[in-house]
PAZA-301555 format. One record per residue: residue in one letter; z, x, y negated of N, C-alpha, C, CB in turn. Coordinates in steps of 0.05 Angstrom, whole numbers, padded with zeros to 5 digits, always signed. Glycine has a CB too. Example, Ala and Ser with C-alpha at 12.3 -4.5 7.8 and 13.67 -1.06 7.14 Angstrom:
A+00156+00264+00114+00156+00246+00090+00156+00264+00066+00181+00226+00089
S+00142+00257+00045+00143+00273+00021+00157+00258-00001+00114+00282+00012
***
This chain:
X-00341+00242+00051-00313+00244+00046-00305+00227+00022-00305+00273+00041
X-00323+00236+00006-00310+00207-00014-00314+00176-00017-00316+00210-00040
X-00333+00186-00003-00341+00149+00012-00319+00129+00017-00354+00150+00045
X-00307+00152+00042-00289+00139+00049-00257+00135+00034-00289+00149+00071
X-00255+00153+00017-00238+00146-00007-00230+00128-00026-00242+00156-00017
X-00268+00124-00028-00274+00100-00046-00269+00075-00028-00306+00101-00058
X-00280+00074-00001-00274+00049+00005-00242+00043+00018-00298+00042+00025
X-00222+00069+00019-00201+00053+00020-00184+00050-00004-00188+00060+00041
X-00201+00055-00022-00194+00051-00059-00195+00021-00058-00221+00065-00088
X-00220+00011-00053-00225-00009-00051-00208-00037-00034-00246-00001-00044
X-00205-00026-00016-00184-00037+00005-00156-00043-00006-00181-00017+00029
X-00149-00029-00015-00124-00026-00029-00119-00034-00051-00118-00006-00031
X-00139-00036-00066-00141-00053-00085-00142-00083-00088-00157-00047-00094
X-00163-00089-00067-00173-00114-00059-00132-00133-00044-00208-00105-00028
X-00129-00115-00028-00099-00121-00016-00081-00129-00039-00085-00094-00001
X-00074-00111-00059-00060-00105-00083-00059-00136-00101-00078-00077-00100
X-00097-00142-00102-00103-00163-00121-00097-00187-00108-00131-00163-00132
X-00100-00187-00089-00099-00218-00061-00071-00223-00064-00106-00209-00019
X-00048-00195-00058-00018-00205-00051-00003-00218-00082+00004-00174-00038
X-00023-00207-00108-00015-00207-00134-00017-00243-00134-00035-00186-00156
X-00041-00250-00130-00045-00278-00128-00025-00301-00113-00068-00278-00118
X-00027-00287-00090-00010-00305-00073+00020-00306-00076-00015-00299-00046
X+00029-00292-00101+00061-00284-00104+00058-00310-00128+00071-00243-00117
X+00046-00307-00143+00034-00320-00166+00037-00345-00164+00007-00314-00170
X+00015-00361-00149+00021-00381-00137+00038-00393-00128+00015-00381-00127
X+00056-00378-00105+00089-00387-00098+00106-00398-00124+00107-00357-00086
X+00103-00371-00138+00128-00374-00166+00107-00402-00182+00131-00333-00195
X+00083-00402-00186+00082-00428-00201+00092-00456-00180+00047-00432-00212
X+00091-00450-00160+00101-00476-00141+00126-00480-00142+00097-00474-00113
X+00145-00462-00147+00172-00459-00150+00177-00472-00176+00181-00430-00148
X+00167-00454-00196+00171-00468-00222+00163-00499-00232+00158-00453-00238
X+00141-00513-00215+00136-00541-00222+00161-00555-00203+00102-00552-00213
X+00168-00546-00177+00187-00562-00162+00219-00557-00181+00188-00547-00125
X+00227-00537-00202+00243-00526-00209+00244-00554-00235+00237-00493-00212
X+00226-00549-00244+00228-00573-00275+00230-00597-00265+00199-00576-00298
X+00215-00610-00240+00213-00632-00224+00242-00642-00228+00203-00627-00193
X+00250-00621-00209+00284-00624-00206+00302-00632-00222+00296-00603-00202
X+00294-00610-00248+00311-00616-00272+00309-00648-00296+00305-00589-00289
X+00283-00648-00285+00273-00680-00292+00292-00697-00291+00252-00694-00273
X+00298-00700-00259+00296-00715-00238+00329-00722-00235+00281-00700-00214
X+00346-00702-00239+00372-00697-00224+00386-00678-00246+00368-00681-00190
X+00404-00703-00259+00423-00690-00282+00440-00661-00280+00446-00710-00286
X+00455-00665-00243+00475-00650-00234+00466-00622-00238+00483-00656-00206
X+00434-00628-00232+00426-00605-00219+00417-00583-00251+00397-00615-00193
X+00412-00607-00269+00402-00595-00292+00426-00587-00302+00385-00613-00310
X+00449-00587-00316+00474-00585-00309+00482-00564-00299+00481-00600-00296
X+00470-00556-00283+00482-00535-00257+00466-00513-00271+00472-00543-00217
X+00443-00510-00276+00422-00501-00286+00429-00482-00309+00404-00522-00292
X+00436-00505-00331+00442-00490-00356+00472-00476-00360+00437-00511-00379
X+00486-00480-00341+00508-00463-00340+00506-00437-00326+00528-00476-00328
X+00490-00432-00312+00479-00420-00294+00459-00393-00320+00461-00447-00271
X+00446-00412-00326+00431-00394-00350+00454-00385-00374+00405-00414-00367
X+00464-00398-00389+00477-00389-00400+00497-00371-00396+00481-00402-00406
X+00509-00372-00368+00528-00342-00355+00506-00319-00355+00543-00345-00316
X+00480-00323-00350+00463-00302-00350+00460-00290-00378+00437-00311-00338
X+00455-00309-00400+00453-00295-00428+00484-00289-00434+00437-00316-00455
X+00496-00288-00423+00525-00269-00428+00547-00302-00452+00512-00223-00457
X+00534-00331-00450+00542-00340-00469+00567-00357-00457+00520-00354-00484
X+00569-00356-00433+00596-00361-00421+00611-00348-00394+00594-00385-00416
X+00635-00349-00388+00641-00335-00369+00622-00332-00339+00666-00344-00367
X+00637-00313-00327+00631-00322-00298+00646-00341-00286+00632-00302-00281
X+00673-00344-00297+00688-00358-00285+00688-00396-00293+00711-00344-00291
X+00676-00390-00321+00670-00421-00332+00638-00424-00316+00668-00424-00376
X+00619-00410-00308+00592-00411-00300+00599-00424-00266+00574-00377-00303
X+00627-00410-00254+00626-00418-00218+00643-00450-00227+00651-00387-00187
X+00664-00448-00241+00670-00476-00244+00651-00494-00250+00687-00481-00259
X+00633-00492-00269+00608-00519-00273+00598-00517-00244+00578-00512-00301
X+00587-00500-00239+00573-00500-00215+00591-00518-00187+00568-00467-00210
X+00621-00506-00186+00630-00520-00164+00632-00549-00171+00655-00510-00155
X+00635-00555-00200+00650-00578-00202+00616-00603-00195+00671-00580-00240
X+00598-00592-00207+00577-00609-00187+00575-00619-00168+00564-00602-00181
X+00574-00599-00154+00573-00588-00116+00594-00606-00112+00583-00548-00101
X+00622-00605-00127+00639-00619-00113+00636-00655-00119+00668-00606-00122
X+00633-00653-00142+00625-00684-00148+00604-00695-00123+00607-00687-00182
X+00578-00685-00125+00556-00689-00119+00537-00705-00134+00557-00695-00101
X+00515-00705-00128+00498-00720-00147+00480-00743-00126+00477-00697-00166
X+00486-00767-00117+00472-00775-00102+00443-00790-00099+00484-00782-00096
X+00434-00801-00131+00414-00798-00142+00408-00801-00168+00403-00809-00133
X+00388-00792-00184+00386-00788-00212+00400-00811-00223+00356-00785-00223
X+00419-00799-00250+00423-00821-00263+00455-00817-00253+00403-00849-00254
X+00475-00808-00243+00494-00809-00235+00509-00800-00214+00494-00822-00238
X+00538-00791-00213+00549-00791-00189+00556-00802-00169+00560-00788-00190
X+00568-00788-00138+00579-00811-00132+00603-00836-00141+00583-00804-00115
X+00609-00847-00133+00636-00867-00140+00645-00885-00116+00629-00890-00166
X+00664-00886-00118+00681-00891-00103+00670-00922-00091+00710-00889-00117
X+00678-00931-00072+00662-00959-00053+00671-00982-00073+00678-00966-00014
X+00695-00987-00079+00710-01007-00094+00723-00990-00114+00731-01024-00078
X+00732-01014-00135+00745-01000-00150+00769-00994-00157+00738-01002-00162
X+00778-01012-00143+00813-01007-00132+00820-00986-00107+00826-01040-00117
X+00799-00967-00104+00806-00945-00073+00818-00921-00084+00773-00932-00052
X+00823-00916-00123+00830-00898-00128+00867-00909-00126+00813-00887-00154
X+00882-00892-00128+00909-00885-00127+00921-00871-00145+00915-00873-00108
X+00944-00885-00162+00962-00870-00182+00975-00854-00170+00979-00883-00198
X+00984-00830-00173+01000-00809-00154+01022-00800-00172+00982-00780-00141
X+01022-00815-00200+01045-00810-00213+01069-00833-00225+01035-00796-00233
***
């Protein structure tokens, strides 16, 4: 009877330590693709620290979704800058 106790102690443990690892792993894969990013891509770094900073309570929610949209809305099409317009006469005075 306790044999079998012990070995599904064992089992359960062994499960416990395996899923601990493999969670582990993910989040370090996440986190090197995460800094990669922030390397890599201003918008996104940008996006990032507004994002953190609404989390430490150091700016709104409402100033945290504007940085965020105003990214998204810009876009970032590769490191180093936004998009821009084809020419530079395609913008329009509207006043």
């Amino acid at each position: 009877m306790f044999c079998a106790l012990i070995r599904i102690a064992r089992k359960v443990n062994r499960w416990v330590v395996c899923t601990g690892k493999v969670i582990a792993r993910r989040v370090a894969d996440a986190w090197r693709w995460h800094l990669g990013r922030v390397a890599d891509n201003p918008g996104y770094a940008a996006a990032t620290a507004a994002v953190v900073a609404g989390t430490l309570g150091l700016m709104s929610k409402h100033d945290v979704l504007a940085a965020v949209a105003g990214v998204f809305v810009r876009g970032v099409q590769e490191a180093g800058g936004a998009m821009r317009p084809a020419s530079p006469g395609s913008e329009t005075d509207l006043y």
